[in-house]
LUMDRENSE-777938 format. One record per residue (C-alpha): residue number from 1; residue in three letters; x, y, z. Coordinates in steps of 0.05 Angstrom, whole numbers. Each point is the difference from the previous one (the first is absolute). Layout:
BEGIN
(NUM "Ala" (X Y Z)),
...
This chain:
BEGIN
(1 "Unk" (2068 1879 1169)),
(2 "Unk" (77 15 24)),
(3 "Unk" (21 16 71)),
(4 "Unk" (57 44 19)),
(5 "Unk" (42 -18 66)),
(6 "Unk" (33 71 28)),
(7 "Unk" (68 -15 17)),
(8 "Unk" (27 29 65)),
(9 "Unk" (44 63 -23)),
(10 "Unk" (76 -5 5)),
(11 "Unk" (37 58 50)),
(12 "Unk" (24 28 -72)),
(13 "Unk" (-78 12 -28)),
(14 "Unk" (2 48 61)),
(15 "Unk" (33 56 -19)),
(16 "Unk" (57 -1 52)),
(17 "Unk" (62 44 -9)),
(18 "Unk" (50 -48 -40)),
(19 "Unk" (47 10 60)),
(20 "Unk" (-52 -31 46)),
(21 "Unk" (-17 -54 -41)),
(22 "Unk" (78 -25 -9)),
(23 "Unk" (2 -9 80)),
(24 "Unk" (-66 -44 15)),
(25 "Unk" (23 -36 -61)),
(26 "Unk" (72 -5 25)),
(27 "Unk" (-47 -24 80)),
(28 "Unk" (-37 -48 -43)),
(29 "Unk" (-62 26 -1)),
(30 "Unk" (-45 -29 -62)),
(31 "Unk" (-78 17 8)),
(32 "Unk" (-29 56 40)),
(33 "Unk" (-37 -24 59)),
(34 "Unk" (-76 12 1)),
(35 "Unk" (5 63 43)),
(36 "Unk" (66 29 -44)),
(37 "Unk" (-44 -10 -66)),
(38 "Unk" (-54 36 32)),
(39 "Unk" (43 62 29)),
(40 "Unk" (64 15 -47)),
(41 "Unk" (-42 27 -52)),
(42 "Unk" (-45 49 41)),
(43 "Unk" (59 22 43)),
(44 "Unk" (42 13 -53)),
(45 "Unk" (-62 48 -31)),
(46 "Unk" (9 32 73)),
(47 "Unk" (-73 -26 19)),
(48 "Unk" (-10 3 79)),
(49 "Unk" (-12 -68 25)),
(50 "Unk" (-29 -51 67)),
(51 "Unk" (13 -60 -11)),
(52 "Unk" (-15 -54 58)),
(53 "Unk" (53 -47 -5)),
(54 "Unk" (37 -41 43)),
(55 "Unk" (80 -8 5)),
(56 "Unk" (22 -59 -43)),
(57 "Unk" (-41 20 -58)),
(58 "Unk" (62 29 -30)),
(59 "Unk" (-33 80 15)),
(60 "Unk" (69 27 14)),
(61 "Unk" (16 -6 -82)),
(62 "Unk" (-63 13 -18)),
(63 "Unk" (15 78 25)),
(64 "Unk" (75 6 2)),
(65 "Unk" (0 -16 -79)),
(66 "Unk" (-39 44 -25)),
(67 "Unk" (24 52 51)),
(68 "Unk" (68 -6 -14)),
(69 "Unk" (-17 -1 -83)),
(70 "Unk" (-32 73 11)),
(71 "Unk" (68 26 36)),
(72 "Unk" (36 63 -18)),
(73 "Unk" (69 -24 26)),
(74 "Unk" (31 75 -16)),
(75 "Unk" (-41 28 56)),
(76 "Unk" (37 -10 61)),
(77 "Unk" (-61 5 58)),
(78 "Unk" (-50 -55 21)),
(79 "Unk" (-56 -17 -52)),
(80 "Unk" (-28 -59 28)),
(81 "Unk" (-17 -7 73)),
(82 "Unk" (-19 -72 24)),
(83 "Unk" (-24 -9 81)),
(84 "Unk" (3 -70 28)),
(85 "Unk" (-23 -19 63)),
(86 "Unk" (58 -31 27)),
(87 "Unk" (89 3 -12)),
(88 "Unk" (-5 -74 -23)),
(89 "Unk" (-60 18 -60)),
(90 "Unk" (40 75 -14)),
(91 "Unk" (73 -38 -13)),
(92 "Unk" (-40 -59 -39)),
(93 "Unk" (-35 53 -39)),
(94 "Unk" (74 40 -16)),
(95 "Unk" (32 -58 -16)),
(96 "Unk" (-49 -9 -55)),
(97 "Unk" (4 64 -34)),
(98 "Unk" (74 -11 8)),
(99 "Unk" (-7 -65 -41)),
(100 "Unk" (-42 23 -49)),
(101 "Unk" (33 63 -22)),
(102 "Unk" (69 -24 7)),
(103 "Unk" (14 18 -78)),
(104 "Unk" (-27 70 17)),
(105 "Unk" (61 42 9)),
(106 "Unk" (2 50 52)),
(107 "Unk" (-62 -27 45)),
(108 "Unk" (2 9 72)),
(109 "Unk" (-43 -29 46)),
(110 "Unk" (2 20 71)),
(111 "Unk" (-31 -49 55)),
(112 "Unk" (-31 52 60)),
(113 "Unk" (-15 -48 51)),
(114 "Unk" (18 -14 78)),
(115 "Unk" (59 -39 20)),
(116 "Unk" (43 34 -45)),
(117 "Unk" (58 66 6)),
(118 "Unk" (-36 66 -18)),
(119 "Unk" (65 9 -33)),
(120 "Unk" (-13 -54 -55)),
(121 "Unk" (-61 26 -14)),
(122 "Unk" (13 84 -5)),
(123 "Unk" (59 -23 -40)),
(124 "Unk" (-52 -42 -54)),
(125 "Unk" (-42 59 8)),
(126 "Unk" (57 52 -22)),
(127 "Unk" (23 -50 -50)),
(128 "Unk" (-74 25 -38)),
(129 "Unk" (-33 -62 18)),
(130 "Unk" (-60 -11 -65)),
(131 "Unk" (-32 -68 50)),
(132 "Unk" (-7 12 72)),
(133 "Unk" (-29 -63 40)),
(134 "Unk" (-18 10 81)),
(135 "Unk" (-41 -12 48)),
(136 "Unk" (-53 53 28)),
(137 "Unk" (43 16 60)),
(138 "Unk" (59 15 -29)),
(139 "Unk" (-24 29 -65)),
(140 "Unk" (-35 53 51)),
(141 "Unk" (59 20 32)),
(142 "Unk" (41 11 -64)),
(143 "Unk" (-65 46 -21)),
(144 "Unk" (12 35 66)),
(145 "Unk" (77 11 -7)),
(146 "Unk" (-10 29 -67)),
(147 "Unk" (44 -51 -37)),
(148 "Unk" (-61 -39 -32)),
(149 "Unk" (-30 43 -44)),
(150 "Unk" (-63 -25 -52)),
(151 "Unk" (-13 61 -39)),
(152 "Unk" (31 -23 -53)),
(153 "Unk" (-40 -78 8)),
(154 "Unk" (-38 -33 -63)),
(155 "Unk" (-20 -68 34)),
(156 "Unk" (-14 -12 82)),
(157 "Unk" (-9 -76 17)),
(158 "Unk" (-43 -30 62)),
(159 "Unk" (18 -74 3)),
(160 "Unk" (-43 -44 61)),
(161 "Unk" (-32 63 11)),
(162 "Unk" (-49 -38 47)),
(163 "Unk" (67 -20 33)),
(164 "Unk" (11 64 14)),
(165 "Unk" (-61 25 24)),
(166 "Unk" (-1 -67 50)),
(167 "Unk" (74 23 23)),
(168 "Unk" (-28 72 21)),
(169 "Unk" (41 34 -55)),
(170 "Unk" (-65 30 -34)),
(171 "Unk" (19 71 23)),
(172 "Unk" (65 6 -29)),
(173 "Unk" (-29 -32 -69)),
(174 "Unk" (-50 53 4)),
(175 "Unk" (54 57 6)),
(176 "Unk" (39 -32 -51)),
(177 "Unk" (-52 -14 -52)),
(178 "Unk" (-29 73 14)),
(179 "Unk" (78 25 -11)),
(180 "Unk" (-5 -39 -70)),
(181 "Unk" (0 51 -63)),
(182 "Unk" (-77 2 -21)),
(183 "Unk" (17 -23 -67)),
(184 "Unk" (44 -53 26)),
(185 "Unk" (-25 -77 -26)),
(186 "Unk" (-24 -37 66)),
(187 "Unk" (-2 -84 0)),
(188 "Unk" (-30 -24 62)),
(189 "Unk" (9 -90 17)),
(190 "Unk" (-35 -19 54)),
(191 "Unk" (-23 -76 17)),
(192 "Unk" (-60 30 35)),
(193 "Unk" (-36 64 -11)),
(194 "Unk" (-23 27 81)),
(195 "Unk" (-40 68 -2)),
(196 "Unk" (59 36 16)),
(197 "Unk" (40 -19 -58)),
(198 "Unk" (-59 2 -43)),
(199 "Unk" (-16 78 21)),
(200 "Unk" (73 15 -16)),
(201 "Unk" (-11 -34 -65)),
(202 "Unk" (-61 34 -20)),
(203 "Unk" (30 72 22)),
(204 "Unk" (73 -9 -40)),
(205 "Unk" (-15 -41 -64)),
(206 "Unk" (-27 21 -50)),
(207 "Unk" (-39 -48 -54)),
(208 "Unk" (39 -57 33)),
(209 "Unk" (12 -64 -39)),
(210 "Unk" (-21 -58 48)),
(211 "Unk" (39 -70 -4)),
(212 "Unk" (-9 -55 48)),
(213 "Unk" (37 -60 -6)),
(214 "Unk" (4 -73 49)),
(215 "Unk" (63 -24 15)),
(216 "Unk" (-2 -79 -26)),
(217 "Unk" (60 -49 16)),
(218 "Unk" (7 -73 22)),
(219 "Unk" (33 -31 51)),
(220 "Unk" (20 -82 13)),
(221 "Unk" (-52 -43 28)),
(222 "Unk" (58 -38 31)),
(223 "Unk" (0 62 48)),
(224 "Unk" (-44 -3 61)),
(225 "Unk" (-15 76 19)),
(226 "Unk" (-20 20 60)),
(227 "Unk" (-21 63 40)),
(228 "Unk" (16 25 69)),
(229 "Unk" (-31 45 36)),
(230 "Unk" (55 40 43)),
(231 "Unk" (11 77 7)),
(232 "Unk" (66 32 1)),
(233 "Unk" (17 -7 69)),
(234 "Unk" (-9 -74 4)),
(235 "Unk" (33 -21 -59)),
(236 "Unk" (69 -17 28)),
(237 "Unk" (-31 -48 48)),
(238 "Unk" (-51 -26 -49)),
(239 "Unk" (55 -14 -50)),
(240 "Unk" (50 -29 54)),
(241 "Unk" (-64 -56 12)),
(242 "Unk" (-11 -20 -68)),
(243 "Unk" (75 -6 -8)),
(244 "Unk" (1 -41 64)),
(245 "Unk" (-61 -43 -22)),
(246 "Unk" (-4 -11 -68)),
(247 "Unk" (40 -44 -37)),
(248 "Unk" (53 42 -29)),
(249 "Unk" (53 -25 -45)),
(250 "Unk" (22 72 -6)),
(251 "Unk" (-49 64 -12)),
(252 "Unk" (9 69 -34)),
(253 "Unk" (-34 55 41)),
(254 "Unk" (-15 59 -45)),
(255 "Unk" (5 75 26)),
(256 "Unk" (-13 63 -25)),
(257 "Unk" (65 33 1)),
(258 "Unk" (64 -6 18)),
(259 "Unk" (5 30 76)),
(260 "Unk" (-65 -45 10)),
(261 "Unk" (45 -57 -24)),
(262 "Unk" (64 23 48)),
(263 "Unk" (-54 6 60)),
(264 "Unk" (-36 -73 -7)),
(265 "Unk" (69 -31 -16)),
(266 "Unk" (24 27 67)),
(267 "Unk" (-59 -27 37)),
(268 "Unk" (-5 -71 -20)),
(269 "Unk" (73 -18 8)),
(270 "Unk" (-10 34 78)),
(271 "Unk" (-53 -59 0)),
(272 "Unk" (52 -56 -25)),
(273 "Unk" (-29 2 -67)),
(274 "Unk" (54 -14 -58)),
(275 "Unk" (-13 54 -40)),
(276 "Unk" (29 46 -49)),
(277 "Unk" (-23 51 -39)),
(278 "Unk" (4 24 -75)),
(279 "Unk" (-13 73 -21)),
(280 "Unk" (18 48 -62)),
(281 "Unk" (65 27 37)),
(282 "Unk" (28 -62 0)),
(283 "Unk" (62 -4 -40)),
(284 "Unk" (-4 -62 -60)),
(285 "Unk" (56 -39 32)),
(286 "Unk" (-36 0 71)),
(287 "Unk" (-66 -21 -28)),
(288 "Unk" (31 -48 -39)),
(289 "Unk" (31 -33 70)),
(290 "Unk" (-71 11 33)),
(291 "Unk" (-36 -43 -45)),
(292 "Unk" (54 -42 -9)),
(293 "Unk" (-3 -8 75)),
(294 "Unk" (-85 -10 -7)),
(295 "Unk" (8 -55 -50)),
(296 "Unk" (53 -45 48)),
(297 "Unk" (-40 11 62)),
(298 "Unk" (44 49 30)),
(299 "Unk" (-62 43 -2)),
(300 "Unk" (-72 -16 24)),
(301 "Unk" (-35 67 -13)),
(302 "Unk" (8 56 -54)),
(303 "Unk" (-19 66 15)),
(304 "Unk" (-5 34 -64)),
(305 "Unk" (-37 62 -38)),
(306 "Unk" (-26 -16 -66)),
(307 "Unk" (52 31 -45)),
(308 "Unk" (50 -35 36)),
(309 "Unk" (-29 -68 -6)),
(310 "Unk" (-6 7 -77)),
(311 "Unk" (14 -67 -31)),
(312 "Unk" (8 -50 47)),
(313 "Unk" (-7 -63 1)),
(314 "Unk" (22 -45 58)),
(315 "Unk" (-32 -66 -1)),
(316 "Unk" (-2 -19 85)),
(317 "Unk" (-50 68 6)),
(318 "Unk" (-61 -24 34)),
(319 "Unk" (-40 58 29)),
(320 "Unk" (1 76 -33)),
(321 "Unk" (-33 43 50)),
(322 "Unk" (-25 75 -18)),
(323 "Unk" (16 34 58)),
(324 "Unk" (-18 67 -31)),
(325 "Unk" (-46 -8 -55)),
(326 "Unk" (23 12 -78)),
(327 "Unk" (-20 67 -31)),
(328 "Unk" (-30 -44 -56)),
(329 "Unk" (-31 -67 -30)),
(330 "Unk" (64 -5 -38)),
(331 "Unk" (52 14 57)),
(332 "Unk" (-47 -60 41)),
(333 "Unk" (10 -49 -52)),
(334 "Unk" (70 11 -17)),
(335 "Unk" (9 -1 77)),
(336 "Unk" (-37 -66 17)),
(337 "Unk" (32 -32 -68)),
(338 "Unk" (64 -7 52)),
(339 "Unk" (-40 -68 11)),
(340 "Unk" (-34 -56 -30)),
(341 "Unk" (60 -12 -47)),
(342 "Unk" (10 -48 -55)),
(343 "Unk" (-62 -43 29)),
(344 "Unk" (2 16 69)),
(345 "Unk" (-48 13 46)),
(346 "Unk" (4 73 46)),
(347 "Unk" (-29 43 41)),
(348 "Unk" (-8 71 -3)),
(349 "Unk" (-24 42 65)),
(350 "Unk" (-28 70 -3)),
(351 "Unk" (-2 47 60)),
(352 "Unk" (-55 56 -10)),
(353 "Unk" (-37 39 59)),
(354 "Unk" (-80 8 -10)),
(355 "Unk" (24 62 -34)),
(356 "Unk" (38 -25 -53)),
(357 "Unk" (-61 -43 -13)),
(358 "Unk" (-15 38 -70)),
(359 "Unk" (67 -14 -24)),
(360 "Unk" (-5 -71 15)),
(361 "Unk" (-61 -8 -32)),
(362 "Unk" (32 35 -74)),
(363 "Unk" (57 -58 15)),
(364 "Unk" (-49 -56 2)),
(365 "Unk" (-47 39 -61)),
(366 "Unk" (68 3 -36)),
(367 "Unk" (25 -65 7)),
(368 "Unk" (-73 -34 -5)),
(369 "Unk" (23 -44 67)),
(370 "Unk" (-30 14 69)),
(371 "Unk" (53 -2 50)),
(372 "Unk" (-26 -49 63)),
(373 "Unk" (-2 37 74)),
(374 "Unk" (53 -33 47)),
(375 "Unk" (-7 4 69)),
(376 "Unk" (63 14 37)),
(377 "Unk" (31 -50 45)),
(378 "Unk" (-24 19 71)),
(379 "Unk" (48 -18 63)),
(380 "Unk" (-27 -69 8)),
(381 "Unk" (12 -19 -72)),
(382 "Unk" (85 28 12)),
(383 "Unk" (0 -41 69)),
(384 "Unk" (-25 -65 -34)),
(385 "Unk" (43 10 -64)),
(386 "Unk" (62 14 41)),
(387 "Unk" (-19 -65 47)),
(388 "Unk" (-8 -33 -60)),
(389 "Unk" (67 26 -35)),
(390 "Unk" (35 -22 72)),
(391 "Unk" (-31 -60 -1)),
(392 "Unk" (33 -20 -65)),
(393 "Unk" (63 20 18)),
(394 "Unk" (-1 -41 60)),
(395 "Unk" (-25 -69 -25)),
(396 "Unk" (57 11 -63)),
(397 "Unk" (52 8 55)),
(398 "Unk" (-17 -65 43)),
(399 "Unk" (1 -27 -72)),
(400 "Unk" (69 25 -2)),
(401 "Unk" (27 -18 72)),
(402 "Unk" (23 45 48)),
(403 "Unk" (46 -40 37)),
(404 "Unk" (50 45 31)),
(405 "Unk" (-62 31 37)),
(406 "Unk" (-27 -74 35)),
(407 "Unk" (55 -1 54)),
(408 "Unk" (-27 72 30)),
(409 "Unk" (-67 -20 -5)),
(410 "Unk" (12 -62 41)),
(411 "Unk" (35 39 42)),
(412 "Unk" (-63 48 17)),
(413 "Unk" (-53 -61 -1)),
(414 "Unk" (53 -33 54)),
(415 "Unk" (-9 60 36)),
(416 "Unk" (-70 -5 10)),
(417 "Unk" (-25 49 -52)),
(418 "Unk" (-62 -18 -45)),
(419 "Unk" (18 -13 -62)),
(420 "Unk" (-69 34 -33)),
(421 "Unk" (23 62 39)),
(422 "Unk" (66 -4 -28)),
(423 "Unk" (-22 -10 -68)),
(424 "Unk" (-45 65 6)),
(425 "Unk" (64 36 30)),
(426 "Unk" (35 -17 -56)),
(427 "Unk" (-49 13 -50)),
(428 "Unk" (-16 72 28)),
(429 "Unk" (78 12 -10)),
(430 "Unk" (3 -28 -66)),
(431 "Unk" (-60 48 -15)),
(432 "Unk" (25 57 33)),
(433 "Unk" (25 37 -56)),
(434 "Unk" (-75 -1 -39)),
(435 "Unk" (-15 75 -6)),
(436 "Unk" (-66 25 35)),
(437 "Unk" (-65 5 -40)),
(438 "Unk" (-15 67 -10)),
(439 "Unk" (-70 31 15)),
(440 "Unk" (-44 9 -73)),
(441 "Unk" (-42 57 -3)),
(442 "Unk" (-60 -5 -33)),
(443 "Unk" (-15 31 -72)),
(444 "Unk" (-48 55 4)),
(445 "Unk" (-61 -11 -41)),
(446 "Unk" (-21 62 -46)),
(447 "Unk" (-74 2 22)),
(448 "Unk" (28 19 69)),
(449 "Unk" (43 46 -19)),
(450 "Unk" (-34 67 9)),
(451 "Unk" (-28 -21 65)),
(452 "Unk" (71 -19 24)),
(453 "Unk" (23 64 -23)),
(454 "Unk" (-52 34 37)),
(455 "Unk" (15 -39 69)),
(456 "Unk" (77 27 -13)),
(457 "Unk" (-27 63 -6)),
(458 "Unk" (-46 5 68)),
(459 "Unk" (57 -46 37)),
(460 "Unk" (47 63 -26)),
(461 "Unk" (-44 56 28)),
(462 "Unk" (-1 -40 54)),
(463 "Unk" (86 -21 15)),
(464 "Unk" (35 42 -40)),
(465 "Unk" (65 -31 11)),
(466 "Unk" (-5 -71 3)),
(467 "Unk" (58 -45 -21)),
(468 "Unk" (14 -23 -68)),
(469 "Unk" (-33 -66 -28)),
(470 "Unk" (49 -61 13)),
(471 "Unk" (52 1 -50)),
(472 "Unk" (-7 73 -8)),
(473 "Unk" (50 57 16)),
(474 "Unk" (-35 76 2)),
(475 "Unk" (45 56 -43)),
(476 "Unk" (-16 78 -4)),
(477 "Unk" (-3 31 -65)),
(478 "Unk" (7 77 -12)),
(479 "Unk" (-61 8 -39)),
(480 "Unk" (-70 8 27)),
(481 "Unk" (-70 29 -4)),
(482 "Unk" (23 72 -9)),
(483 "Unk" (37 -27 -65)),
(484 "Unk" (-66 -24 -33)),
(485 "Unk" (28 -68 5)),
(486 "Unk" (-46 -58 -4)),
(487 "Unk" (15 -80 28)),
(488 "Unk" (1 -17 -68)),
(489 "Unk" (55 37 -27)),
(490 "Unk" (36 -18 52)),
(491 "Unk" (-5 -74 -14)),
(492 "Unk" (11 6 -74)),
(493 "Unk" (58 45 19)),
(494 "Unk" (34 -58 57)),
(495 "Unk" (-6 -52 -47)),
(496 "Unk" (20 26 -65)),
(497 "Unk" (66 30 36)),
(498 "Unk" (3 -62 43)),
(499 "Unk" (-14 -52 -48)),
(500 "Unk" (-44 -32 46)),
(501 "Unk" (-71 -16 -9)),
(502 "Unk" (-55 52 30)),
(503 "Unk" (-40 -61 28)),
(504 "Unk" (62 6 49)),
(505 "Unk" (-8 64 30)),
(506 "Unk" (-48 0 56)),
(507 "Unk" (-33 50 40)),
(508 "Unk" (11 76 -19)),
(509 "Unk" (-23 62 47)),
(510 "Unk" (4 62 -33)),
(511 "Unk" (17 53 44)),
(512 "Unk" (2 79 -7)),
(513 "Unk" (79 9 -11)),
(514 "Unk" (15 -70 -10)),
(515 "Unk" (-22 -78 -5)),
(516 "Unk" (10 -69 32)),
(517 "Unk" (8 -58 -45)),
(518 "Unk" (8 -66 21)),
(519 "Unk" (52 -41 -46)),
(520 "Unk" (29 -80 11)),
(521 "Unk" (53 -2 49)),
(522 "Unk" (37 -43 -56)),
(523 "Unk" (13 53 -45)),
(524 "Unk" (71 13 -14)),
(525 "Unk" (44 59 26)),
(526 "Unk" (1 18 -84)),
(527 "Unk" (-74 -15 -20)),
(528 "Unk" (-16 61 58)),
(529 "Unk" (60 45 -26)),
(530 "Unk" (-29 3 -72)),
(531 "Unk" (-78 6 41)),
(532 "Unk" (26 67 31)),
(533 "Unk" (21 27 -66)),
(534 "Unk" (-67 -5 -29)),
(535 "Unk" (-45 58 -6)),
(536 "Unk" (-74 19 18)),
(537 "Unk" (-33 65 -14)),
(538 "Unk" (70 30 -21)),
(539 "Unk" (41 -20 66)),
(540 "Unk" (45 -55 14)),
(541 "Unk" (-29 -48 53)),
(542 "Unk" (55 -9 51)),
(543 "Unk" (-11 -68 24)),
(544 "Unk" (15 -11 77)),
(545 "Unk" (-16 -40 52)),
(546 "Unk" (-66 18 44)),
(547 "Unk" (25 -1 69)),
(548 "Unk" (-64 13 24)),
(549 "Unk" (7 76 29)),
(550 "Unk" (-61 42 5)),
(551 "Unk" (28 56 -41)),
(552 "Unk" (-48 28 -42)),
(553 "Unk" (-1 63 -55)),
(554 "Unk" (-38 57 35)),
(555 "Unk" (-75 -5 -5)),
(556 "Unk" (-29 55 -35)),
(557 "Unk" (-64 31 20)),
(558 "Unk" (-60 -34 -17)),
(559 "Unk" (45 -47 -43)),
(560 "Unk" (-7 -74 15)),
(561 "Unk" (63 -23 -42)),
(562 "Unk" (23 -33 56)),
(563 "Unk" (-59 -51 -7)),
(564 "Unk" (26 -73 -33)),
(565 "Unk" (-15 -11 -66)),
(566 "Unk" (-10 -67 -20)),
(567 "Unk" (35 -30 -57)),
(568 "Unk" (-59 -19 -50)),
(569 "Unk" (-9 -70 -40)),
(570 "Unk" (36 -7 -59)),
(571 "Unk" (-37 -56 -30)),
């Protein structure tokens, strides 16, 4: 009796275009990843597909190569249409095609997402754009101006559909995927399959091929990894604590994007934090002095995004803390890899709501390590870690001698002062300059959620224009209930222009003619600039202030658009 082993194909037993095989060879790519030997071939026979799959399972090859093998490069108008759920996912996903057709002459690929000049992206569009990567939002509003057009589309891509649905974008996927030719191939990646996604699925596909694939990696056991449970609007202070408390060397904090980066930078050097930050703008020479600066101590904490912080390796980092969480098991444990170097112990701290619970759990199902809840240090633990601190630096200094000081204390004792009271006069000036402890607010657990909601709601009906939450600052936006608009666009539509995370906005009435959105009061001057240029339902928002006038559009008759409308959960 003989056995046969089956050897993993090659990327070349997969009939790729020769053109797209010379660039992952020239990237380094060897063996097709589970999910890429399972896709390739029934995308390139123009199959429709779901597969449930997360991010870090190398999915973004697994369409773009066989897409990009079926192009006609002549024809100058889009032929494949991928919608991510967020800018950071759309400009990963058009770098990629980038990459791997670079020996395809004459491809254009035009990124449609917010944060970026319309003008960039009508000019890729008139250059005959054959890949066209966006998020829902934006795609929308091309679709509306006329100058996206998909009649002439072979291949329209949903990836994190479930993403999408949770970031209230599942309207404009509808229109888009209903605006898709009927012949057109649709390929569907979700990590979860809700009803919603599932209807949409069994109403556009047709004999779908279904591939799920688990994301596997390993990370060092000479990590610690913990979890924190801390919403958006606490995270500053939560992160100033640990950085207080803990024993930090020197930390990297990890955001999502670059303005997140600017922001957080700007607020922990107002708290005496030494701090600097590292992002993709940077220029080579000034991240070259930043790290320099990191590795001689100069520096205590990096803030950095995760292309920014590709590579390196500084040995004094203690502490990596996720202060928005990775869009993958891969991006986590190249992010906590920062630590734990050649033999050395580290710890790794992840900030996730009771939302983001799902996504933590695919981290710790990826990574095959459970990440251990910390508790965050409450007032009484800073007071008895700064006594402590204080303490120290007092007993090295009598150590020391303080000499020049003795003659004006003998002085005061000779003058009848007690010398305990002096000695807690002196100690309150010496501590003076320790910066308040800010108040914590608690995380808000999910099972509450819709009751919360519904409090909001009847405290609404009830005070219709109570103040913003602490930390808050209230801004009108031009769009409203007449305009179809729902809280969920308007989220997806803040933070993708913003490049802020949605966990961030807060409350949102919905008003006839308009609607009131609360936003951080630390966002820069620039992140709300770019906000006002998005667009909802066709209109530009035109962020301003809320000044708290009772203007309102005129009621029509037996219309109750006036009415709030709550923003609804998006997890």
């Amino acid at each position: 009796m003989t056995s046969t082993v089956v050897a993993s194909p090659s990327f070349g037993d997969l009939a790729l275009l020769p053109a797209v095989l010379s660039a992952i060879e020239t990237l380094g790519y060897e063996t097709p990843s589970p999910i890429q030997a399972q896709t390739i071939p029934a995308l390139l026979e123009g199959r429709d597909m779901l597969g449930q799959a997360q991010t870090g399972t190398g999915k973004t090859a697994a369409f773009a190569l066989p897409l990009l093998s079926r192009l006609e490069l002549e024809r100058r108008e889009p032929q494949v249409l991928v919608l991510a759920p967020t800018r950071e996912l759309a400009q990963q996903v058009a770098v990629s095609f980038s990459r791997y057709g670079q020996n395809l002459n004459g491809l254009e690929v035009a990124t449609l997402c917010g944060g970026q000049e319309y003008r960039d992206q009508l000019s890729a569009l008139r250059r005959g754009a054959q890949v066209v990567v966006g998020t829902p939002g934006r795609v929308i509003d091309h679709l509306d101006r006329g100058s996206l057009k998909l009649n002439g589309l072979n291949a329209l891509v949903l990836d994190e559909a479930d993403e999408m649905l949770r970031m209230g974008f599942i309207d404009d996927v509808k229109r888009v995927v209903a605006d898709t030719p009927e012949d057109a191939q649709r390929v569907f990646f979700s990590a979860t399959l809700p009803s919603e996604i599932e209807r949409i699925v069994n109403k556009y596909l047709v004999d779908p091929v279904k591939v799920t694939i688990e994301a596997r990696t390993t990370t060092n056991e000479s990590i610690e990894q913990r979890l924190v449970r801390v919403d958006g609007g606490a995270k500053v202070e939560a992160l100033a604590r640990i950085i207080e408390v803990e024993p930090v060397d020197a930390a990297i904090v990890f955001v999502r994007t670059r303005a997140a980066c600017t922001t957080l930078t700007e607020q922990l050097s107002a708290r005496g934090v030494n701090v600097a930050s590292l992002s993709g703008d940077l220029d080579q020479s000034l991240r070259e002095r930043t790290i320099t600066r990191l590795k001689r101590g100069k520096v205590d904490v990096l803030i950095a995004t995760d292309v920014a912080a590709r590579g390196l390796d500084v040995p004094r980092i203690t502490h990596v803390i996720n202060y928005d969480l990775p869009q993958d098991a891969e991006a986590y444990t190249h992010r906590i890899g920062r630590t734990g170097r050649a033999g050395r112990t580290g710890i790794a701290i992840t900030f996730a709501g009771f939302r983001e619970g799902r996504k933590v759990g695919w981290l710790e199902q990826a990574t095959g390590q459970k990440m251990d809840v910390m508790e965050l240090p409450d007032e009484t633990a800073i007071r008895a870690h700064r006594d402590e601190v204080f303490h120290q630096r007092v007993v090295a200094t009598l150590t020391k001698g303080a000499e020049e000081q003795k003659a004006l204390i003998e002085r005061l004792v000779e003058e009848g002062y007690d010398p305990v009271e002096l000695a807690t006069v002196f100690a309150a000036m010496a501590r003076a300059d320790e910066p308040p402890i800010g108040r914590l607010q608690a995380p808000r657990r999910e099972r509450n959620e819709r009751s919360d909601r519904n409090d909001r709601e009847r405290s609404s009906r009830r005070r219709d224009d109570r103040a913003p939450r602490e930390g808050m600052t209230r801004y009108r936006v031009s769009v409203g209930h007449k305009d179809g608009v729902k809280p969920g666009q308007l989220v997806g539509a803040l933070a993708n222009e913003g490049g802020i995370e949605g966990s961030r906005i807060g409350r949102i009435d919905i008003r006839n003619a308009f609607s009131v959105v609360e936003l951080p009061n630390s966002l820069p001057a620039s992140i709300l600039t770019k906000m006002a240029r998005a667009r909802v339902a066709g209109r530009a928002l035109e962020i301003s202030e809320d000044r708290g006038s009772p203007e309102r559009a005129p009621r029509r008759r037996r219309d109750n658009g006036d009415a709030p409308v709550r923003r609804q959960s998006r997890a």
